[in-house]
N, C-alpha and C positions, 0 to 999 in steps of 0.2 A: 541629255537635257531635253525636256518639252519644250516644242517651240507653239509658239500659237501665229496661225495663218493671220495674214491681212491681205484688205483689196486695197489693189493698187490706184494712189492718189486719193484714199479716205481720209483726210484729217478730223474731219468734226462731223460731227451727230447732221443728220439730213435733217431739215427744216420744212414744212409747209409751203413754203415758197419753193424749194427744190423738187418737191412734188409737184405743184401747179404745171413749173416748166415741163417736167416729165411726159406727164400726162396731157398738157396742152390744152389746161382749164384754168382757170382763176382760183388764187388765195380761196375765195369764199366761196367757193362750189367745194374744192379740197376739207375746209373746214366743214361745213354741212356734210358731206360723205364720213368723216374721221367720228362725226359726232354725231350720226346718222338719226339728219334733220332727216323729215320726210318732204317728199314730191321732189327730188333727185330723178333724173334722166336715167335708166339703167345702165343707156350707153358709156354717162358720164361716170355713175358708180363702177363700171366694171374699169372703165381706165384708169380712175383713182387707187381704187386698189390693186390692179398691177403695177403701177407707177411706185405704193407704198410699200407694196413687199419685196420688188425690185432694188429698191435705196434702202430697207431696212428703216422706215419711217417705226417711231415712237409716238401717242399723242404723248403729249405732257400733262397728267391728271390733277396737277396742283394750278395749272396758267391760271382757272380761272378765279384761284384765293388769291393771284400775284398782282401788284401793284404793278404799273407798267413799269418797265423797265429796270425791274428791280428783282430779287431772285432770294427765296428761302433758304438758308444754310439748314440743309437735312440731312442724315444718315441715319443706314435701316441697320440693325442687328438680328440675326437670326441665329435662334437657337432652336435648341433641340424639346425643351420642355419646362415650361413655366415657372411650376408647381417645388419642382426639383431645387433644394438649399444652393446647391453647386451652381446651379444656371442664375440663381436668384442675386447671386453675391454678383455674378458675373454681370448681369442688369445693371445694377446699382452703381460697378465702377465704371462702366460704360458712362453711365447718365452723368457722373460727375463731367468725369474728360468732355464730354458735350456738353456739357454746363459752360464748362471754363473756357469754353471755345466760339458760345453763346449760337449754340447749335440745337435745332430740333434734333430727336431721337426717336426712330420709331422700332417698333420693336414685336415682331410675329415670331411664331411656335413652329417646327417643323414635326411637333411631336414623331421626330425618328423615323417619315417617312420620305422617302427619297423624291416621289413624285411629286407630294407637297411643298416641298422644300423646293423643288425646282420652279414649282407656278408661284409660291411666296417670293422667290427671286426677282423671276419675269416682273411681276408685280412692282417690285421695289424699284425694280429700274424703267420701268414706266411711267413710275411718280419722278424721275430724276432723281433721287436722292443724289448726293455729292460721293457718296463713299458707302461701302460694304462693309461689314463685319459679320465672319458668320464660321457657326460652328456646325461643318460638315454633316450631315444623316445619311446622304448616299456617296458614289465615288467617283464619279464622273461630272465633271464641274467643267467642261468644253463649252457646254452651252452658253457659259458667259464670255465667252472668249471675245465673243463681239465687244461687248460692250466696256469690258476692260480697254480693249482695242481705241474704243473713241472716247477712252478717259476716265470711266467711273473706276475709279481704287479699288481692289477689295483686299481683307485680310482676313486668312483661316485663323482662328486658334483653337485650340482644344484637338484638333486632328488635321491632316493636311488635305488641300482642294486635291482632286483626281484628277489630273491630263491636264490640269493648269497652272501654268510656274505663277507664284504669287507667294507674298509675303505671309510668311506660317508664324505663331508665336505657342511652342506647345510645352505642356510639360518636359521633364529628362523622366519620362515613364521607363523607358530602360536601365537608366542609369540608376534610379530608384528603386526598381523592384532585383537588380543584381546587389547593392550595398544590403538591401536588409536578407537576402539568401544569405549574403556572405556573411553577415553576421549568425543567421541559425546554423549556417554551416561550421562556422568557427567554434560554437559554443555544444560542436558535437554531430549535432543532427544530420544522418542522410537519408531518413524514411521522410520525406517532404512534401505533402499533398498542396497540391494548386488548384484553389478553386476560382472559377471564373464564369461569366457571364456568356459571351460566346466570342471568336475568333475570328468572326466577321468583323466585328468593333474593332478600329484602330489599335486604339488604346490598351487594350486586352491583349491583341496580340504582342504590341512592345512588351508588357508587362511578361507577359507568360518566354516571351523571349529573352529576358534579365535577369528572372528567377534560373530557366534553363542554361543559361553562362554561369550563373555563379554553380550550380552544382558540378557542370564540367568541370570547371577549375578546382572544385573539391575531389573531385573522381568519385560524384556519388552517380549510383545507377538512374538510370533515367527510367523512370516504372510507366507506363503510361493507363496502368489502374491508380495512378497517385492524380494523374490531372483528371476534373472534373467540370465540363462544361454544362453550359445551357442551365446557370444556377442564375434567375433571376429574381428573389425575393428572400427574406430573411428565412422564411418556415422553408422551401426547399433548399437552402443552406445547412440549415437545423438536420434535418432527413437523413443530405449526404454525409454532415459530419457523423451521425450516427452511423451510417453504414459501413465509412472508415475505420471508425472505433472499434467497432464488432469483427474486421476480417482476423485471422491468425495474427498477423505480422503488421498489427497498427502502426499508423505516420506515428511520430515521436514530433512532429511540430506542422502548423495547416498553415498556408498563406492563402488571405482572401484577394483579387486584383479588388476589391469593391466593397466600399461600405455598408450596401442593404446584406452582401453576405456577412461580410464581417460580425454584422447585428446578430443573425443567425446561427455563425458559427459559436460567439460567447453566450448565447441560449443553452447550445446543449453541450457547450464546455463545462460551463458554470453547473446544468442540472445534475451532471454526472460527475462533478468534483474531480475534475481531468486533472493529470499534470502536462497532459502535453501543451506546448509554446505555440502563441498564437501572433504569425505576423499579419498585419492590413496595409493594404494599398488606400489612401483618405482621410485624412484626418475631420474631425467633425464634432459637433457642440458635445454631446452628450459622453462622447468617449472617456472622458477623464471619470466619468462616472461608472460606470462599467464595470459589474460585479465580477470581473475575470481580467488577470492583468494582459496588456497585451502591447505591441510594438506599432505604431502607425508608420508610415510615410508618408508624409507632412508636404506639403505646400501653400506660397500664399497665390488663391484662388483670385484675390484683388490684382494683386501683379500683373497677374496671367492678362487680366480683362483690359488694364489699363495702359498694359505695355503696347496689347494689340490696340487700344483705341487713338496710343498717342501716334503710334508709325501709320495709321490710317490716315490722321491730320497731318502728317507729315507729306504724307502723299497728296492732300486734296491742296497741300500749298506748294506744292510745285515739284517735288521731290521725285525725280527719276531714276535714281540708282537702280541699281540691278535689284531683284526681288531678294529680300532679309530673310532666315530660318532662323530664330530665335527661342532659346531653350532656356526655360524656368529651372532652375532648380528644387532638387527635395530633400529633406534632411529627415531621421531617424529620432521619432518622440516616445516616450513610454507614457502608455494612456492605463486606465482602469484602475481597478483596486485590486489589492496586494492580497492573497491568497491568506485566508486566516489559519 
């Protein structure tokens, strides 16, 4: 199990006043230095901030919106990418569960880069927010360890924090991408291509690790000209499935871990009047439309978002339990239209 360090005798967040003492200046020189009035002493700015990075001093970026004595119910969500249907839905059930909780909601982009995501963090807990919600982009998530430490909640969903035990709420992507192998396997199929985005990503790798159970358990060969990475958009989805098509000994059925290939692969299923069987990882608005029939793996993306936002409230009301792992399920849909 990870454990995450503490210092000994830290209960609560260090305050401006516990800097004052430190450093051995007044409340209002500490303020002035924090908020870097000018005409400060050097001697006094250098002891302030040894004093603050010695106690792991925060300002608080909200105090000066705050009525005295009084305190904004906030939590930050972060995600991976705005723009994206998947994260959008995920927004939305957030904002409810904060709604109903009469909680501000803030909410930044780590558009998938690690570094970003780590200074969008810092950020958030800078402002105080109450509680975290956040879906991973890189895999070392220690650096909050502090701040979990003196209180702030956080909960991963969509993939799990890296080096920090905390409250996960993720899909069953394994359990999901083995029931629909099992299914192509049963209805025949052992030429089975995997297409996937890359094996850095979480989630791809569970996926690509459920399709390869189920073929074991079938005793079909494990080809590794059948799995296909580094497929990140519909047209090079389109490409590979072509180049599978054309070897001697064509898959007889493709599974996508992802819906932009998914979209790709039923391009040039459909252009080339394939019979081969198309499984997807995603379910998603337009599929049922789909000039080629094909098998999704379904979940509900609301759940996901709202299961994690209710055990995050849970947590900013007092809730100490041991940290939760929490697994959605996915169930097997027939999408598209039916081969004429």
């Amino acid at each position: 199990m990870l454990r995450v360090t503490s210092t000994p005798g830290r209960t609560r967040r260090p305050t401006m006043v516990d800097v004052a003492a430190r450093a051995g200046v007044s409340v209002k020189t500490v303020s002035r230095v924090v908020n870097n009035a000018p005409y400060v002493q050097p001697e006094l700015v250098e002891r302030v901030l040894a004093a603050v990075a010695e106690l792991g001093f925060r300002r608080n970026h909200l105090a000066s919106t705050l009525r005295s004595g009084q305190a904004t119910a906030t939590i930050g969500l972060l995600i991976e990418e705005i723009a994206n249907p998947f994260y959008a839905t995920i927004a939305g059930a957030v904002a409810e569960v904060a709604a109903d909780h009469d909680t501000m909601l803030i909410i930044a982009s780590s558009e998938e880069d690690p570094a970003r995501e780590q200074q969008l963090l810092r950020d958030l807990c800078a402002r105080r927010v109450d509680g975290l919600l956040v879906v991973p982009a890189g895999e070392d998530h220690t650096f909050l360890a502090g701040e979990v430490e003196l209180g702030t909640p956080a909960v991963f969903l969509d993939r799990p924090a890296g080096g920090l035990r905390a409250d996960t709420v993720l899909l069953d992507n394994r359990g999901g991408a083995r029931a629909g192998v099992r299914r192509l396997t049963a209805d025949g199929h052992r030429r089975i291509a995997v297409l996937l985005d890359s094996t850095s990503v979480y989630t791809m790798r569970e996926r690509l690790a459920g399709a390869r159970d189920a073929l074991t358990e079938a005793g079909a060969a494990d080809d590794p000209l059948l799995v296909r990475d580094g497929i990140r958009d519909p047209a090079t989805a389109a490409r590979v499935v072509a180049e599978l098509l054309d070897q001697p000994d064509p898959p007889t059925a493709f599974f996508s871990l992802n819906n932009r290939i998914s979209l790709g692969a039923v391009e040039e299923l459909h252009r080339r009047d394939s019979d081969a069987t198309l499984l997807g990882f995603d379910d998603f608005d337009s599929a049922r439309l789909l000039p080629y029939p094909l098998t999704v793996i379904a979940y509900d993306t609301h759940t996901l978002a709202r299961t994690a936002a209710e055990l995050l409230f849970r947590r900013i009301r007092g809730d100490r339990d041991a940290p939760r792992d929490v697994l959605v399920p996915t169930e097997l849909v027939a999408r598209g239209l039916p081969r004429r």
